[in-house]
C-alpha positions as CSV (number, residue, x, y, z in Angstrom):
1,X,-28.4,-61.3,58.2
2,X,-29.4,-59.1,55.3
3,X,-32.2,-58.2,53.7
4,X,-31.1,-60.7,50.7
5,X,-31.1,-63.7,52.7
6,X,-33.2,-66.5,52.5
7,X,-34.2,-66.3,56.3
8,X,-34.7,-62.7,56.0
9,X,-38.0,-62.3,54.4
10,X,-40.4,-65.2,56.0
11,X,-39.0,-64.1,59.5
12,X,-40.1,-60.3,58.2
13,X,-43.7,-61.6,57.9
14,X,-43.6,-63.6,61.3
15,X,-42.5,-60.5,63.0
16,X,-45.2,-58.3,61.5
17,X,-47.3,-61.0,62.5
18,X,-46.2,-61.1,66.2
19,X,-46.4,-56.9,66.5
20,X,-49.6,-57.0,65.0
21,X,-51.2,-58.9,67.7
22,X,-48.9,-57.7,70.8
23,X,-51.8,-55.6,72.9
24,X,-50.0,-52.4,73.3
25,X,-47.5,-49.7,72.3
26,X,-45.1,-50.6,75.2
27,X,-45.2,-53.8,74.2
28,X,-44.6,-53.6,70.7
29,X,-41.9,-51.5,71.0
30,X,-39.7,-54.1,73.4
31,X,-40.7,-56.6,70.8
32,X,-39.4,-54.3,68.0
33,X,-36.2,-53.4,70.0
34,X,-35.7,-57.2,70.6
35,X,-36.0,-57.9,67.1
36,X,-33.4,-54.9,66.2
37,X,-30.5,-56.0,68.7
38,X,-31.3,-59.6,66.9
39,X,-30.4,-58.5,64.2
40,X,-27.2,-56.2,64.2
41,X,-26.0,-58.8,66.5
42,X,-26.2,-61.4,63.5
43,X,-23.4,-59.2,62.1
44,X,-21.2,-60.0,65.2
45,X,-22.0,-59.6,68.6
46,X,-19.3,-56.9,69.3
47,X,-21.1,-54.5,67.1
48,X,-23.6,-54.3,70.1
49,X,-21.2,-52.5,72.0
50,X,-20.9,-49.6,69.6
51,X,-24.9,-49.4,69.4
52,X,-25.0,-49.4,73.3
53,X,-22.2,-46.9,73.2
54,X,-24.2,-44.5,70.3
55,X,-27.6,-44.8,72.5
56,X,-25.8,-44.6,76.1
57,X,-24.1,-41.3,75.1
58,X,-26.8,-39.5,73.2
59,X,-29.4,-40.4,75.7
60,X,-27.4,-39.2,78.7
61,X,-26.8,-36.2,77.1
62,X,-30.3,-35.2,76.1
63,X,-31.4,-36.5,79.8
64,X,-28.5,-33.7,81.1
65,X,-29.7,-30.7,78.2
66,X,-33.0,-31.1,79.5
67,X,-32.0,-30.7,83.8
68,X,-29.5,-28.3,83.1
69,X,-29.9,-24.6,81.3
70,X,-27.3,-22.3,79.7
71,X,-23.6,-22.7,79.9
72,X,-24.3,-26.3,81.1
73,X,-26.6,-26.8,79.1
74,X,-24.3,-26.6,75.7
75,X,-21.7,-27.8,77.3
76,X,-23.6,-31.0,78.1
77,X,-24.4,-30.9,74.4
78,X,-21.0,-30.1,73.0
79,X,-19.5,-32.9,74.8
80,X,-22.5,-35.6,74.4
81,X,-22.2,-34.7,70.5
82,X,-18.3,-34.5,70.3
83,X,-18.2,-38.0,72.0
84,X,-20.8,-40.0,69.7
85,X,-18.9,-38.4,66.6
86,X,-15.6,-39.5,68.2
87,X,-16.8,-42.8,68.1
88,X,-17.0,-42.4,63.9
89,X,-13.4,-40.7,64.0
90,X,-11.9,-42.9,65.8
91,X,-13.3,-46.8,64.1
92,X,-13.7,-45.2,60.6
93,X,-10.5,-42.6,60.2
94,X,-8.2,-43.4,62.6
95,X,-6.0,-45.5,59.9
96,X,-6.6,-42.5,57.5
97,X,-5.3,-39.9,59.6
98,X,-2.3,-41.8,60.4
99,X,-1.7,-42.7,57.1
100,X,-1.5,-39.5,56.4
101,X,0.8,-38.8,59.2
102,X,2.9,-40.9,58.1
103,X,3.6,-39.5,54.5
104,X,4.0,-36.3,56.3
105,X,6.5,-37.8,58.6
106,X,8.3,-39.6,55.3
107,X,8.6,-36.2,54.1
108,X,10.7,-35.0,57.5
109,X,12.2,-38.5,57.5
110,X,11.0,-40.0,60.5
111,X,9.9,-43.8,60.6
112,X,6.3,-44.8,59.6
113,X,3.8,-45.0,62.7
114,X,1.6,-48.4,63.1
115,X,-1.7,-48.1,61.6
116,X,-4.5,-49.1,64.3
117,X,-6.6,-52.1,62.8
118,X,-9.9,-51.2,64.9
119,X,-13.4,-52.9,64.0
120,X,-15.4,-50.3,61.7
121,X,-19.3,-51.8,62.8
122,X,-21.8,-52.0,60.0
123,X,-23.6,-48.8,59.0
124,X,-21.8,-47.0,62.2
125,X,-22.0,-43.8,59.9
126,X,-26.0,-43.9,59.9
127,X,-25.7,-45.0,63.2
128,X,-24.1,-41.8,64.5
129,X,-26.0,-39.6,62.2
130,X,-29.0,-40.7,62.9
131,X,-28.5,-40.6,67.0
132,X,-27.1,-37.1,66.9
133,X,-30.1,-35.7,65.5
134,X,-31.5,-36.4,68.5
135,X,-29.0,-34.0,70.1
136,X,-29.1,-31.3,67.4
137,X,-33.0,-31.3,67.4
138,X,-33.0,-31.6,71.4
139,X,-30.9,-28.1,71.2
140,X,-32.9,-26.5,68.6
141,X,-36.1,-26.8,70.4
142,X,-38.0,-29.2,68.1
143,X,-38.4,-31.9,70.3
144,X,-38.3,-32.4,74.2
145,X,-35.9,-35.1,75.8
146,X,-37.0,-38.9,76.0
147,X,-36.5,-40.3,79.1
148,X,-37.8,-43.7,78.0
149,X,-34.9,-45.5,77.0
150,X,-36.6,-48.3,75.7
151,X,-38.3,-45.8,72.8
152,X,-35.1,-43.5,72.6
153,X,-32.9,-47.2,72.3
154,X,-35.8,-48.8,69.6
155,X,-35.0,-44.8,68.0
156,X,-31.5,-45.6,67.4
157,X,-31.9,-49.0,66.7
158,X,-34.8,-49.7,64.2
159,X,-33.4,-52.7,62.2
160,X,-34.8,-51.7,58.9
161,X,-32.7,-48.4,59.0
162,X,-30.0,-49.6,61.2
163,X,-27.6,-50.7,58.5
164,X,-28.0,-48.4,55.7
165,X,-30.8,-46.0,56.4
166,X,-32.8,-43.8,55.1
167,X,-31.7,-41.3,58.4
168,X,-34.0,-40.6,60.5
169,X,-34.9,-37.4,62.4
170,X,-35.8,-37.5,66.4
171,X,-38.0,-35.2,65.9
172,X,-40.1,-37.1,63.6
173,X,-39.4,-40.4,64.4
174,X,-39.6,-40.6,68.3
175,X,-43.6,-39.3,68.3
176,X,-44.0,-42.3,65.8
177,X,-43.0,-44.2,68.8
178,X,-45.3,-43.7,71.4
179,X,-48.7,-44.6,69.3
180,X,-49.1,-45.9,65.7
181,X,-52.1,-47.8,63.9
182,X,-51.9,-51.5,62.3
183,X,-51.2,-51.2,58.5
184,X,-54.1,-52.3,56.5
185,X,-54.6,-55.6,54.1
186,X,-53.8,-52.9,51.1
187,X,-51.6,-51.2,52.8
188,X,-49.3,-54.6,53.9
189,X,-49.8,-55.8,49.9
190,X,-48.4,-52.3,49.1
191,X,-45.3,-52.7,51.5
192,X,-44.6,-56.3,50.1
193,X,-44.8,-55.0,46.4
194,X,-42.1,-52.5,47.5
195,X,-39.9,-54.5,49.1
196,X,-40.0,-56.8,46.2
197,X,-39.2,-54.1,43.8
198,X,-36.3,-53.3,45.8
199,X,-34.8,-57.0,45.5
200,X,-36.1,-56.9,41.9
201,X,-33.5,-53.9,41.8
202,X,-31.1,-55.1,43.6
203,X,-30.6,-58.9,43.0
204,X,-31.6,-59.0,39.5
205,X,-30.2,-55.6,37.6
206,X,-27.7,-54.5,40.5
207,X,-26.1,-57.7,40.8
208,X,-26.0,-58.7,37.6
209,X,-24.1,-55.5,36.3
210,X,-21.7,-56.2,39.4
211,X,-20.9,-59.2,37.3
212,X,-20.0,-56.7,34.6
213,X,-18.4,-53.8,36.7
214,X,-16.2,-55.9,39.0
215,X,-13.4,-57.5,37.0
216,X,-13.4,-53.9,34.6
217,X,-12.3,-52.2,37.9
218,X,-10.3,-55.0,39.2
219,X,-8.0,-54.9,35.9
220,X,-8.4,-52.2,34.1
221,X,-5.0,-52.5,31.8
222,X,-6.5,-55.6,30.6
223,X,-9.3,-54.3,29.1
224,X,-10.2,-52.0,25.8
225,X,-11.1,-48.1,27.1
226,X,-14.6,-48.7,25.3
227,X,-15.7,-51.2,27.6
228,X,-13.9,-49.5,30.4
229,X,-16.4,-46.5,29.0
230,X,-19.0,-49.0,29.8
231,X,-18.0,-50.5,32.7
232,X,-18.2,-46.7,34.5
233,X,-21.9,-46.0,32.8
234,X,-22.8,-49.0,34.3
235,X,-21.7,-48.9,37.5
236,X,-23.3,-45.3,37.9
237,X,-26.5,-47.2,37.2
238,X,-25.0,-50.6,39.7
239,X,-24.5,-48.2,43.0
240,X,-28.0,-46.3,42.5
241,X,-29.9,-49.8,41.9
242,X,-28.1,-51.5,44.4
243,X,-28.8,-48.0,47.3
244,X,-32.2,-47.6,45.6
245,X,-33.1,-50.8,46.3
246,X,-32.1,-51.4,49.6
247,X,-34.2,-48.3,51.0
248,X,-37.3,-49.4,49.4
249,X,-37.1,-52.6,51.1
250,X,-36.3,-50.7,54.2
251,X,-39.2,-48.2,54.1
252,X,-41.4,-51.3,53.1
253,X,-40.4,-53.0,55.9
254,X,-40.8,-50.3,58.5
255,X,-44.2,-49.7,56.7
256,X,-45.6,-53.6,58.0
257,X,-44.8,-52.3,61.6
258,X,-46.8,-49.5,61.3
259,X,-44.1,-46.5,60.3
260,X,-44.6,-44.4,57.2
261,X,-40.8,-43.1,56.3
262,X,-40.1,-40.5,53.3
263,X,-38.7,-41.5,50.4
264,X,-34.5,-41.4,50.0
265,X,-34.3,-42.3,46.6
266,X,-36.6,-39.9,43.5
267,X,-35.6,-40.7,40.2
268,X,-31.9,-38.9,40.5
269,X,-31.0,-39.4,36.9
270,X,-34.1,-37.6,35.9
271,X,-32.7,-34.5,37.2
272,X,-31.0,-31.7,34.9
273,X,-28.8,-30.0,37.3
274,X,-26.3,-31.4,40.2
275,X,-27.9,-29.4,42.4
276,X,-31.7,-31.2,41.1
277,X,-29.6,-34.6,41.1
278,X,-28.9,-34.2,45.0
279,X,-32.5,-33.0,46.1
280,X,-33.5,-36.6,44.5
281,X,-30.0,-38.8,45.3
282,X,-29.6,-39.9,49.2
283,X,-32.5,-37.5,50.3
284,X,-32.2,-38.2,53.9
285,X,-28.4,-37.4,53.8
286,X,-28.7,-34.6,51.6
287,X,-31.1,-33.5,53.8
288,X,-29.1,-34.0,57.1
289,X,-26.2,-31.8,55.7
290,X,-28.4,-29.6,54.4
291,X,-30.1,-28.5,57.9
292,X,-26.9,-29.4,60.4
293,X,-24.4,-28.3,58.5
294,X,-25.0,-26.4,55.0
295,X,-27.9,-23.8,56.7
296,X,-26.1,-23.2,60.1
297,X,-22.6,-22.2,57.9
298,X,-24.9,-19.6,56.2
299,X,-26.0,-21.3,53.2
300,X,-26.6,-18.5,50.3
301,X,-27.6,-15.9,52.4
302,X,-24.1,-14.6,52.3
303,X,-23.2,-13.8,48.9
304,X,-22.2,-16.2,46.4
305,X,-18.3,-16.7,47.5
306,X,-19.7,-17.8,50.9
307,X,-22.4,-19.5,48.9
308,X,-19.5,-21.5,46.9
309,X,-17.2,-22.4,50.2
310,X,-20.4,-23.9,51.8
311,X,-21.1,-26.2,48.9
312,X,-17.4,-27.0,49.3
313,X,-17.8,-28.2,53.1
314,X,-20.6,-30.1,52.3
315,X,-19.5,-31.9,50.0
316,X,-16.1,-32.5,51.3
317,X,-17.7,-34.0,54.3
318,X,-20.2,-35.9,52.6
319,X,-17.4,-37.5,50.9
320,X,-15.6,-38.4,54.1
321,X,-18.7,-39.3,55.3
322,X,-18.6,-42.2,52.6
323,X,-15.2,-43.5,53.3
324,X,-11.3,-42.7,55.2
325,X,-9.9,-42.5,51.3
326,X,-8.7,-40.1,49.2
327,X,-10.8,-41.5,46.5
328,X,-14.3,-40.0,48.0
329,X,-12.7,-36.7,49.2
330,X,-12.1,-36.3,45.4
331,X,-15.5,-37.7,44.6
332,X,-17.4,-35.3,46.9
333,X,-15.0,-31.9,45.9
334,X,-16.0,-33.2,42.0
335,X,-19.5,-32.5,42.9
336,X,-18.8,-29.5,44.6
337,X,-17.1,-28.1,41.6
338,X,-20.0,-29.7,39.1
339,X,-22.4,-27.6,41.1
340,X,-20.2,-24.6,41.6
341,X,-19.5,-24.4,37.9
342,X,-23.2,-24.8,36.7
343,X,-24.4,-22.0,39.0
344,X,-21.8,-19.5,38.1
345,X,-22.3,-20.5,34.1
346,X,-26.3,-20.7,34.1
347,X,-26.9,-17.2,33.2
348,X,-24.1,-17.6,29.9
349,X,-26.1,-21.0,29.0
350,X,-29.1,-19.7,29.3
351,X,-28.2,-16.4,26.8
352,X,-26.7,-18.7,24.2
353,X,-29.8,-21.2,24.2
354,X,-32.3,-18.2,24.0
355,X,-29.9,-16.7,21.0
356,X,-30.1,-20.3,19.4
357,X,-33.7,-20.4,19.8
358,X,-33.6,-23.7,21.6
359,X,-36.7,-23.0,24.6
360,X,-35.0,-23.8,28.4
361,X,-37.9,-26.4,28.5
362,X,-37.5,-28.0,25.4
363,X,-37.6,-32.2,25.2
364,X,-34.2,-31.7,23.3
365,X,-32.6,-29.4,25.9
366,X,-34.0,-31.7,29.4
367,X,-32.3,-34.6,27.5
368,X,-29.1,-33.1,26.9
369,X,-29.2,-31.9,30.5
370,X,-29.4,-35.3,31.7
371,X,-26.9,-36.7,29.1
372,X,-24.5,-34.4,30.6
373,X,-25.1,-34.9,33.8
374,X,-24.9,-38.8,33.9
375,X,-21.1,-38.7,32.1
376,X,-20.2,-36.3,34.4
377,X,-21.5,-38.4,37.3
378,X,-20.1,-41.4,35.7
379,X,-16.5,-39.7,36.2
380,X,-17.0,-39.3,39.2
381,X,-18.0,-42.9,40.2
382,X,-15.0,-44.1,39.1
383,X,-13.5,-42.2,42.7
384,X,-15.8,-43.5,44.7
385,X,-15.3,-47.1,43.2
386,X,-11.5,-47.0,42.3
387,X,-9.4,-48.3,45.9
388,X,-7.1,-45.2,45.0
389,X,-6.2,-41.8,43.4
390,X,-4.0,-43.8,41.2
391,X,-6.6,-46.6,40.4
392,X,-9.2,-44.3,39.7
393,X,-6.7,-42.4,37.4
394,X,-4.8,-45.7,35.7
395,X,-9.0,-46.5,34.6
396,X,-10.0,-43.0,33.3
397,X,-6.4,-42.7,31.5
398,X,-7.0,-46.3,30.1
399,X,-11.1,-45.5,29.1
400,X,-9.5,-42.3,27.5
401,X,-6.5,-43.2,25.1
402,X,-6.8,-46.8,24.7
403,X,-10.7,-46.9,23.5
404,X,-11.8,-48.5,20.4
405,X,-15.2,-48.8,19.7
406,X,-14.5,-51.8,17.9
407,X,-14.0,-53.7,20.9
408,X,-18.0,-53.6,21.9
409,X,-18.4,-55.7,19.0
410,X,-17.4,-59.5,18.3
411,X,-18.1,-61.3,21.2
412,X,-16.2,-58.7,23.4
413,X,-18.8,-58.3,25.9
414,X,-19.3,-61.8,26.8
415,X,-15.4,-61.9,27.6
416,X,-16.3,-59.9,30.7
417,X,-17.5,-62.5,32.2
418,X,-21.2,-62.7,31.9
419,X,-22.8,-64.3,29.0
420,X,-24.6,-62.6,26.1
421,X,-27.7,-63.9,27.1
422,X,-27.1,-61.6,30.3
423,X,-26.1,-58.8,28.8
424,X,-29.8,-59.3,26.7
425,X,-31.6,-59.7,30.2
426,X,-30.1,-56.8,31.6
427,X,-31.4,-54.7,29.1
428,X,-34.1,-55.6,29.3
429,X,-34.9,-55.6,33.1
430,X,-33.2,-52.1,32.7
431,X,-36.0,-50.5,30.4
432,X,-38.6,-52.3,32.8
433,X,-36.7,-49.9,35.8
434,X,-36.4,-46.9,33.5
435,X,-40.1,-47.2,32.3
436,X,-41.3,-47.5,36.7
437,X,-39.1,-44.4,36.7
438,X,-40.6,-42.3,34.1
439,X,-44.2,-43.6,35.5
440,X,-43.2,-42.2,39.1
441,X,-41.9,-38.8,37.7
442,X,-44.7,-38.3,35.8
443,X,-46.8,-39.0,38.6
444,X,-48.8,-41.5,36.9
445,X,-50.8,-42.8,40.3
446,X,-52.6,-45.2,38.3
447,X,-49.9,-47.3,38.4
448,X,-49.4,-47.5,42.3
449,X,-50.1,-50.5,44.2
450,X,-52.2,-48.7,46.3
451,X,-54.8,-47.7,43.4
452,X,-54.5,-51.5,42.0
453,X,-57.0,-53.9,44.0
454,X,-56.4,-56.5,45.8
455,X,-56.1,-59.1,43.0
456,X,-53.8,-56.9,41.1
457,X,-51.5,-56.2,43.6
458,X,-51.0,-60.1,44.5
459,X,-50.4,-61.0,40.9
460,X,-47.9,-58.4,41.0
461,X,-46.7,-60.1,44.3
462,X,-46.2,-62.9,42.5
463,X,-44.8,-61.9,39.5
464,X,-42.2,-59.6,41.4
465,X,-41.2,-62.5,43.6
466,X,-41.0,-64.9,40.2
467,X,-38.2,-62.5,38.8
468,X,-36.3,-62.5,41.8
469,X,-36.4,-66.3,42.4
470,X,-35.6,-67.0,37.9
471,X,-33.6,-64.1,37.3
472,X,-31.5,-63.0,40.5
473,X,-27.9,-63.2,40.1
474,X,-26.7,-65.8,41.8
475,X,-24.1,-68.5,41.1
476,X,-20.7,-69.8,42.9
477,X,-18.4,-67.0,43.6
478,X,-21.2,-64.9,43.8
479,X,-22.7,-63.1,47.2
480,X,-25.7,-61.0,47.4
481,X,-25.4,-60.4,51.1
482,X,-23.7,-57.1,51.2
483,X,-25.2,-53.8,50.6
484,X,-23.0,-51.4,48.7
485,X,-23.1,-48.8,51.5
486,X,-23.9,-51.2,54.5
487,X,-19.7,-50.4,54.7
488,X,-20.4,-47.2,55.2
C-alpha cells in the first residue's frame, strides 16, 4: 500500500480517529507501531525481517553503549553500527561490487562470478539511516539509551517515514514518543490540505510529465535532440514533484498523530548556488551527511583542499546512497564538481559583475543564477535517470547534435505520447506549483492554511481533492503506486 492508493487515505482518517481516542501514550504508541508493521508488511511480508533486523541490532547495541564504558563501549558501537550498515551493503551493492569484480577479473581473464539476486526491501536506505542515528547520537551524548522497545521499534518504524522519509533524528524523534498533544480541528484541516497538495503534486503534474519523460529515456535514438532537451528539463521538474510530494503527505500524515516534522523539501530551484540548492533539496539527507559524515571529516575548517575532498566524499556517498550504479556515482561527483567549481570561481564572478555594473542582488543576476543552475542540474538528471553510463551518454550525445528546434513544433509533442490537451494542463498546473512556490519563499503567511479559517481551508479541501480525482494521471498502463525513491 502507498500513499496513492485508494485505501490509503480513508484508512489514514480512521487511524487518526482510533489514536485520537486511545486513553494514553503507551497505548497509542502499540497502536501506532501496529499500524506501521501493517503497513510495510503490505509490501511483502519478508520485508519485516529486515525491519526486525534494523531495530534488533540498533537497539541491542544502544542497550550495550549504555551498560558498558570505554573500550567496550565503542566497540559495542562500532560493531552495532558496522552490522546495521552491512545490512544496506549487502541487499543493495552486493550485485555492484561483484559486477565490478568481475570486469576486473575479465581484465586478468578469469571467468565471470554469479551475481547474488538478494531482495533489496523498500526504503531499506532510510531505514538504516534513520536507525543509526540512534547509535551516532547515543555516542555523541545527545540522547540517553531507550530501553522501551516498543517506542525505540515505533522509532524505526513510523509508517509515514518508513518508505521514503524525511530521516529522522533519535534525538528528536524518540522524546516525541513518550508525550504528545491531540492536533487541533485547524490544525487536522491544515494536515489534510498538505497531504492533498502533495498528491496534487504528485498524481497530477508528476505523473503526468512521467508520461512525457518515460518513452524519451526509454528510446532516445528515436527522438529529435530538442525534445530530448525537453524531456531532461522536465524530468528535473518530474523527480522533485514526485519526492516533494511524497514528504508533504508524509509530514501531513505524521502531523494527524500528533508529530510536528521539519520540512525536507524548500523551494530548491529557487536557489542560486549548488551549495543553496542542497540546504533546500533532500534537507533531512543533506542534513544527515552534513553532521555524520561532512563535519566529523573536518568540513572547512581545514583549508580549502580538505574543504574540496570532503565535498567529494559526500557526494560520492550520497550518490551511492541513491543506487548500486555507476550512473549516480557520476550524478553525485557532478555535484561535487558544480559546487567545487562555483566556490573556487566566486571571487572572479563576482569582480567581472561589479566591473559590469550588474549589482550581486540584482533581479536579472538571481534569474540567471537559477537559469544556470537548473541546466546544469538537468545534466545531471539525466545520470540518475539513464540505467547506464552509456544510456545517459547515447541521450546527452543525441540532445546535443541531433537537436532541431523545429521539431517542438507541428504536432511533435503530442507524438510523445500524451495529448496536446495535456501538454496545455500541465502547464498550467505547473504555474499553479511555481506561483505556491514563490508565495512560500516570499514568506507570504497569508496564504497558509493555518491563517485561512475554517471555511476556507475546507473549500480548499475540496478543491485540492477535486484536482486530484479530474485531473490525476491515470489510465491503462499507467501506475501511480510507486514513489520515485521508495527504491531507494
Amino acid at each position: 500500500m502507498t500513499f496513492t492508493s485508494y485505501a490509503f487515505l480513508p484508512l489514514l482518517a480512521l487511524s487518526a480517529g482510533i489514536h485520537r481516542v486511545l486513553p494514553g501514550i503507551r497505548s497509542r504508541n502499540a497502536f501506532l507501531l501496529l499500524l506501521s508493521l501493517a503497513f510495510y508488511a503490505s509490501f511483502g511480508l519478508e520485508h519485516l525481517l529486515f525491519l526486525a533486523a534494523c531495530v534488533g541490532i540498533t537497539y541491542g547495541g544502544g542497550l550495550l553503549m549504555d551498560r558498558w564504558t570505554g573500550r567496550k563501549r565503542q566497540a559495542a558501537f562500532v560493531v552495532a553500527l558496522g552490522l546495521n550498515l552491512a545490512l544496506l551493503a549487502v541487499f543493495k551493492y552486493a550485485a555492484f561490487a561483484v559486477s565490478g569484480l568481475n570486469a576486473a577479473l575479465g581484465l586478468l581473464g578469469r571467468g565471470p562470478l554469479p551475481l547474488p539476486r538478494l531482495l533489496l526491501p523498500v526504503g531499506l536506505s532510510f531505514l538504516v539511516f534513520q536507525s543509526s542515528t540512534y547509535l551516532l547520537d547515543l555516542k555523541a551524548g545527545r540522547l540517553s539509551a531507550e530501553r522501551n522497545l516498543l517506542r525505540y521499534a515505533l522509532f524505526v518504524a513510523f509508517f509515514p517515514t518508513l518508505v521514503s522519509g524525511p530521516i529522522q533524528r533519535a534525538s528528536r524523534f524518540l522524546p516525541l514518543l513518550r508525550e504528545r498533544k491531540n492536533p487541533s480541528f485547524a490544525e487536522g484541516q491544515s494536515a489534510a490540505v498538505l497531504f492533498l497538495w502533495g498528491l496534487f503534486l504528485k498524481m497530477v503534474i508528476a505523473d503526468r510529465i512521467a508520461m512525457i519523460t518515460d518513452p524519451l529515456f526509454a528510446d532516445p535514438a528515436a527522438w529529435d535532440g530538442a525534445l530530448l532537451l525537453c524531456g531532461a528539463l522536465l524530468y528535473g521538474l518530474q523527480i522533485y514533484l514526485d519526492f516533494a510530494g511524497y514528504s508533504f503527505m508524509a509530514i501531513a500524515a505524521a502531523r494527524l498523530f500528533g508529530f510536528r516534522l521539519g520540512e525536507n523539501f524548500h523551494q530548491p530551484y529557487l536557489a542560486t548556488t549548488i551549495a543553496d540548492f542542497w540546504r533546500r533539496w533532500h534537507i533531512s539527507l543533506t542534513g544527515w551527511f552534513t553532521d555524520y559524515v561532512y563535519i566529523p571529516l573536518g568540513g572547512n575548517r581545514r583549508g580549502a583542499l580538505r574543504r574540496y575532498l570532503n565535498i567529494l566524499i559526500v557526494f560520492l556517498l550520497s550518490g551511492l546512497w541513491h543506487g548500486a550504479n555507476w550512473t549516480f556515482v557520476v550524478w553525485g561527483l557532478l555535484h561535487a564538481v558544480y559546487q567545487i567549481f562555483g566556490h573556487v570561481t566566486r571571487p572572479a564572478r563576482q569582480a567581472l559583475l561589479r566591473h559590469a555594473g550588474i549589482p550581486l542582488d540584482s533581479a536579472l543576476h538571481r534569474l540567471v543564477q537559477r537559469g544556470t543552475l537548473y541546466l546544469l542540474s538537468a545534466v545531471a538528471w539525466v545520470f540518475f535517470r539513464c540505467e547506464s553510463l552509456a544510456a545517459a551518454g547515447a541521450f546527452l550525445r543525441q540532445m546535443v547534435t541531433g537537436a532541431h528546434p523545429s521539431a517542438l513544433l507541428g504536432g511533435s509533442l503530442a507524438a510523445i505520447g500524451p495529448a496536446m490537451a495535456d501538454w496545455k494542463l500541465l502547464a498550467v498546473f505547473l504555474l499553479i506549483a511555481l506561483a505556491v512556490s514563490l508565495m512560500r519563499e516570499s514568506g507570504l503567511s497569508r496564504y497558509r492554511p493555518e491563517s485561512q479559517s475554517a471555511l476556507g481551508r475546507s473549500l480548499l479541501i475540496l478543491a485540492l481533492f477535486a484536482a486530484v480525482l479530474v485531473f490525476g494521471a491515470y489510465g491503462e498502463g499507467f501506475s501511480a503506486a510507486s514513489f520515485i525513491y521508495a527504491g531507494f
